[in-house]
C-alpha positions in Angstrom: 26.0 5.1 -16.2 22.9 3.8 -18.1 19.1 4.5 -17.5 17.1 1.8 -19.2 13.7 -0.1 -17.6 13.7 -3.0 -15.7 12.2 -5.4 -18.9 14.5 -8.2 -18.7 16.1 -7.6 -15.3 16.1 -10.9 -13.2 14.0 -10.2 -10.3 16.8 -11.0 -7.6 19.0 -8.8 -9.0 16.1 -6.5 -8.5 15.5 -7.5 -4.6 19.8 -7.3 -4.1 19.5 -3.8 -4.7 15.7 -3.1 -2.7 17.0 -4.8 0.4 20.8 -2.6 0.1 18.9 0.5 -1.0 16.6 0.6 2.2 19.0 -0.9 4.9 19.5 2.6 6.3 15.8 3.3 5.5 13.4 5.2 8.2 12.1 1.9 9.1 14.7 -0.6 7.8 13.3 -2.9 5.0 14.7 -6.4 4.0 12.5 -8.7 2.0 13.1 -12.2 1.4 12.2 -13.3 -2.3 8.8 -14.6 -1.5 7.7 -11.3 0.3 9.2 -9.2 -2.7 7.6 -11.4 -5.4 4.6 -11.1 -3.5 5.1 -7.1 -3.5 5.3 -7.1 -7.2 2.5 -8.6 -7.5 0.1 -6.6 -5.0 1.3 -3.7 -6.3 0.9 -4.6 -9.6 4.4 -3.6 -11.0 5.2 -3.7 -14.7 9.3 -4.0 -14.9 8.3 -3.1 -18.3 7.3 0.8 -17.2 10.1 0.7 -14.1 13.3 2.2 -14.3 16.8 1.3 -13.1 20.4 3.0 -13.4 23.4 1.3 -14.3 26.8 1.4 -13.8 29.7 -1.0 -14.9 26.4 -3.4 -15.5 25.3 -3.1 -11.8 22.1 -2.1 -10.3 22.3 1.2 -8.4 19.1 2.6 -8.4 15.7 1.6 -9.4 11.7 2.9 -9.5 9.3 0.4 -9.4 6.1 0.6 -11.4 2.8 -0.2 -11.0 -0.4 0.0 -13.7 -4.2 0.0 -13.1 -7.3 1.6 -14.0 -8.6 3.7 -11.2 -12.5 5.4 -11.7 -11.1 5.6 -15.8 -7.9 6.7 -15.3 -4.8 4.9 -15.9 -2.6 4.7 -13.2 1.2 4.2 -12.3 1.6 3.8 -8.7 5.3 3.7 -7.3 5.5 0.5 -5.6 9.5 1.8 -4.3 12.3 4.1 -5.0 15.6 3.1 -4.0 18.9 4.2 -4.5 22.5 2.5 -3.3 23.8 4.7 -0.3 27.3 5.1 -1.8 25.5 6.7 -5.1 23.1 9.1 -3.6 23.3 12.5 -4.2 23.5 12.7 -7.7 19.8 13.3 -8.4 19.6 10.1 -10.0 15.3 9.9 -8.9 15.0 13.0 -10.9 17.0 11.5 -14.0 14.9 8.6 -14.0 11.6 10.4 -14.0 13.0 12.6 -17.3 13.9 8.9 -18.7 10.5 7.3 -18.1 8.0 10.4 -18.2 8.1 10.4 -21.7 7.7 6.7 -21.9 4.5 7.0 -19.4 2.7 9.7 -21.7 2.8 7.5 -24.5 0.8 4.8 -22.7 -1.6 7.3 -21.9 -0.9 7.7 -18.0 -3.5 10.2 -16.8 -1.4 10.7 -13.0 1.2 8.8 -10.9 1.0 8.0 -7.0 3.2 7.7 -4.5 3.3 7.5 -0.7 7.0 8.5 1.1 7.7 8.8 4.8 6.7 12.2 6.4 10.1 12.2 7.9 12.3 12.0 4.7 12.2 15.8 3.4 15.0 15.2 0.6 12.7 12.8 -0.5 9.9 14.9 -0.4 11.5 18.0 -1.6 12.7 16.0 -5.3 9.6 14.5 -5.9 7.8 18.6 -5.6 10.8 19.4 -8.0 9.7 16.8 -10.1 5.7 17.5 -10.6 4.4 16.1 -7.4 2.2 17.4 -4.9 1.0 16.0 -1.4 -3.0 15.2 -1.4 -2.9 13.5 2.0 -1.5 12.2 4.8 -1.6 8.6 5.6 -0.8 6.8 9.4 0.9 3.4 9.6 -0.1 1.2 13.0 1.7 -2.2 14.3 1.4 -4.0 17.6 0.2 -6.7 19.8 -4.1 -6.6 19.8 -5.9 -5.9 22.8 -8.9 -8.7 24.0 -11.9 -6.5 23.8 -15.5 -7.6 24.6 -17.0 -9.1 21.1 -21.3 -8.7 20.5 -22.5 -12.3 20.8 -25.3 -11.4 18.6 -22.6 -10.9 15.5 -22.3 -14.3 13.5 -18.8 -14.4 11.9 -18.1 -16.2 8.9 -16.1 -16.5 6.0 -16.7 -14.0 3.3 -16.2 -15.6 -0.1 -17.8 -13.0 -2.5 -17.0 -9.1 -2.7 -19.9 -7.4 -3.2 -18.0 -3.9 -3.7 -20.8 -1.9 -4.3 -21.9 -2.9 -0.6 -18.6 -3.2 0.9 -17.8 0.8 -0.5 -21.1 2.0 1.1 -19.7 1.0 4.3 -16.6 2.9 3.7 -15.6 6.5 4.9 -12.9 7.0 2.8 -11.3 5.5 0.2 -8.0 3.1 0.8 -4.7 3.8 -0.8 -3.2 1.8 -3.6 -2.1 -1.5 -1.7 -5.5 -1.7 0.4 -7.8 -0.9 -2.6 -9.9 -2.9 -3.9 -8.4 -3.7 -7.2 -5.6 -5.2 -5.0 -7.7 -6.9 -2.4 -9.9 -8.5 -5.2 -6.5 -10.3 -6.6 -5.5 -11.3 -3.7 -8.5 -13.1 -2.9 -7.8 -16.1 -2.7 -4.3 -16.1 -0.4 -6.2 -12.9 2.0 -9.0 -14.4 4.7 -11.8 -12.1 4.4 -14.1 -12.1 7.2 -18.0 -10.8 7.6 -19.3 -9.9 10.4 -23.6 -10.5 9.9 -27.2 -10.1 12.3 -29.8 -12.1 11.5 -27.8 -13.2 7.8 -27.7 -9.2 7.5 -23.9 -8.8 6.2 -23.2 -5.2 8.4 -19.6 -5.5 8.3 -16.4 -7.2 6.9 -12.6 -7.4 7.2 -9.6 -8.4 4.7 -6.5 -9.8 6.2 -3.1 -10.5 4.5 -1.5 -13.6 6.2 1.7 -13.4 4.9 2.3 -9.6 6.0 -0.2 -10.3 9.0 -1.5 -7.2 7.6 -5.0 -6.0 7.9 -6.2 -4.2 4.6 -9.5 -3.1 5.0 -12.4 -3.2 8.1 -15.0 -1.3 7.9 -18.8 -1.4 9.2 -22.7 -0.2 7.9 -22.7 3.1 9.3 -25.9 2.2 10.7 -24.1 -0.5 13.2 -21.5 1.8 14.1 -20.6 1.7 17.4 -22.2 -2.1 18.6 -18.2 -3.8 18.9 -18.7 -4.7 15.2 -15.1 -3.9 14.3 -14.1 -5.7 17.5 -15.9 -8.5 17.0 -14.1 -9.2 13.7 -10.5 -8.1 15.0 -11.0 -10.8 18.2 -12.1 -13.6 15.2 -8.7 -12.6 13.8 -6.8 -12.9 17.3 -8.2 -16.4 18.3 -7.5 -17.6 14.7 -4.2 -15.8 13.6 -2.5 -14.6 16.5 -2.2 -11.0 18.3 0.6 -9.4 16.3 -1.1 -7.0 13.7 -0.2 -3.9 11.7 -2.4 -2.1 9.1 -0.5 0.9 6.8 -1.7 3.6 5.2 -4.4 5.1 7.1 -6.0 8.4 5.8 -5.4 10.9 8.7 -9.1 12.5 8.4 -10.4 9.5 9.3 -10.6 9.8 13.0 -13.3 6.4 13.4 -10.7 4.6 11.8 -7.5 6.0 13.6 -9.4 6.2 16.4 -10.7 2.4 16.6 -6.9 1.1 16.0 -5.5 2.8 18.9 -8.3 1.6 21.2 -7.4 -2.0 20.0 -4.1 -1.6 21.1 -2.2 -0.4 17.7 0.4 1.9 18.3 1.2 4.4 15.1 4.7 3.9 14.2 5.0 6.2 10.7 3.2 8.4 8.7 3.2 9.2 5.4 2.3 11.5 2.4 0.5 10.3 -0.5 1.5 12.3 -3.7 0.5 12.4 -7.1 1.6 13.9 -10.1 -1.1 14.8 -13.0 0.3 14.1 -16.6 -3.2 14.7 -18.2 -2.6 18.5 -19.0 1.5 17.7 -19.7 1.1 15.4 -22.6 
C-alpha cells in the first residue's frame, strides 16, 4: 500500500474510483467525465495537494483538494473523500491526512473545510479525531418549482457584471465553498446570472448552474424584501430553463432563505455539516 498525491494521476482513473467509492453513498453519486471535470474545476482542486492510496498500482482511496484565498487566508477545501467499499475500515482517511498535513503546512494553509452528510457519523466521528470541528449546519433542497405570482413592476435582465460589493450587501449570510463567490465569478461565463431591477435600480440577482440545473446564489436588497423579488427571478428561470431545480448547501440560520425554498416548492433532501480544521496555531 502506497500514499502519494494525485500529481500525475489521469483524471479517469481518478473518476473510476469517485463513482465506485460513492455507489453505496447517502445519496448515491455517479459522475460522468464532463460533470467530474467540471467538479474539479468549481471546486478548484489541485491534484498536486490531493491524496490517493495505492495498492498493487490501483486507486483505493482518494481526497480531493481544493486551494483559494478566502478574506487572506489560504484555503484547502475538500472537494471529496472516497474510499473503495471492500477497503474501508482501515482508517485509510486518517492516514492520508498524517501524509498530506505536513505537505499543507508548508504551503502555508491557514485552515481546511469540509462539508459531510449529517447522517454519516463514522465520517463525522474520523474527521473530530483528525482536528476538525463542526461550525455549521448546511440544508440541501431539490424539486419541481412552484408557479408563483411574479411583480410586473420587476424588469429582469441579464446580469453581465458582478458588482460584489453590492451583491454581498444584499446577503444574510455568507455561501459555502461551491456557491461563493470566488467560484461563481469563474464560472461566469457557462452560469446565467439574472438581475432583477425597479426603475434600472438593480435590487436583486440570481446565479444559476445549467449543467447541474443548480441555483448558487439569490438573494435581494433587504429593503425589497418581501415584494416577490426572489420569485420573480425563480419564475424567469422556470419559463426559460425548466421546473426541475436543486440548490445545496444552505446555512440552517438562515430561515428567509430556507424559508423562501420551501414556499417555492423545494423539498430538503440532506443536510450537512461544514467543518474546518485550523492549522494556523499547528505549524
Amino acid at each position: 500500500m502506497k500514499i502519494k498525491t494525485l500529481s500525475n494521476i489521469n483524471e479517469k482513473v481518478i473518476l473510476e474510483t469517485f463513482n465506485l467509492s460513492f455507489s453505496d453513498y447517502f445519496v448515491p453519486l455517479q459522475l460522468t467525465e464532463e460533470q467530474f471535470l467540471s467538479k474539479l474545476k468549481v471546486d478548484k482542486i489541485d491534484l498536486n495537494l490531493s491524496v490517493g492510496v495505492f495498492e498493487n498500482n490501483k486507486l483505493i482511496a482518494f481526497m480531493l483538494h481544493g486551494v483559494d484565498n478566502v478574506n487572506e487566508s489560504k484555503v484547502i477545501y475538500n472537494g471529496g473523500t472516497g474510499v473503495l467499499p471492500k477497503n474501508r475500515g482501515q482508517n485509510l482517511t486518517s492516514k492520508m491526512y498524517q501524509f498530506i498535513l505536513p505537505l499543507l503546512k508548508q504551503q502555508h494553509v491557514d485552515y481546511l473545510q469540509l462539508e459531510v452528510i449529517l447522517q454519516n457519523t463514522p465520517a463525522i466521528t474520523s474527521y473530530k479525531k483528525s482536528g476538525f470541528e463542526i461550525t455549521r449546519e448546511l440544508l440541501c433542497y431539490r424539486g419541481a418549482l412552484k408557479k408563483l405570482d411574479s411583480n410586473p413592476s420587476i424588469e429582469v435582465k441579464l446580469l453581465t457584471n458582478y458588482n460584489w460589493k453590492l451583491l454581498e450587501s444584499f446577503w444574510d449570510i455568507s455561501p459555502s465553498w461551491q456557491n461563493s463567490k470566488k467560484v461563481t465569478g469563474e464560472q461566469k461565463d457557462i452560469n446565467i446570472s439574472l438581475g432583477a431591477y425597479l426603475e434600472d435600480k438593480l435590487i436583486g440577482y440570481a446565479i444559476y448552474d445549467p449543467m447541474n440545473k443548480r441555483l448558487q446564489q439569490i438573494a435581494v436588497d433587504k429593503e425589497y424584501r418581501r415584494q416577490k423579488i426572489a420569485t420573480t427571478l425563480v419564475n424567469f428561470l422556470t419559463e426559460n430553463k425548466g421546473n426541475k431545480l436543486s440548490v445545496i448547501n444552505v446555512d440552517k440560520r438562515s430561515e428567509a432563505s430556507n424559508s423562501f425554498l420551501s414556499k417555492i416548492g423545494l423539498k430538503n433532501y440532506i443536510n450537512q455539516v461544514e467543518m474546518k480544521f485550523e492549522l494556523i496555531g499547528s505549524r
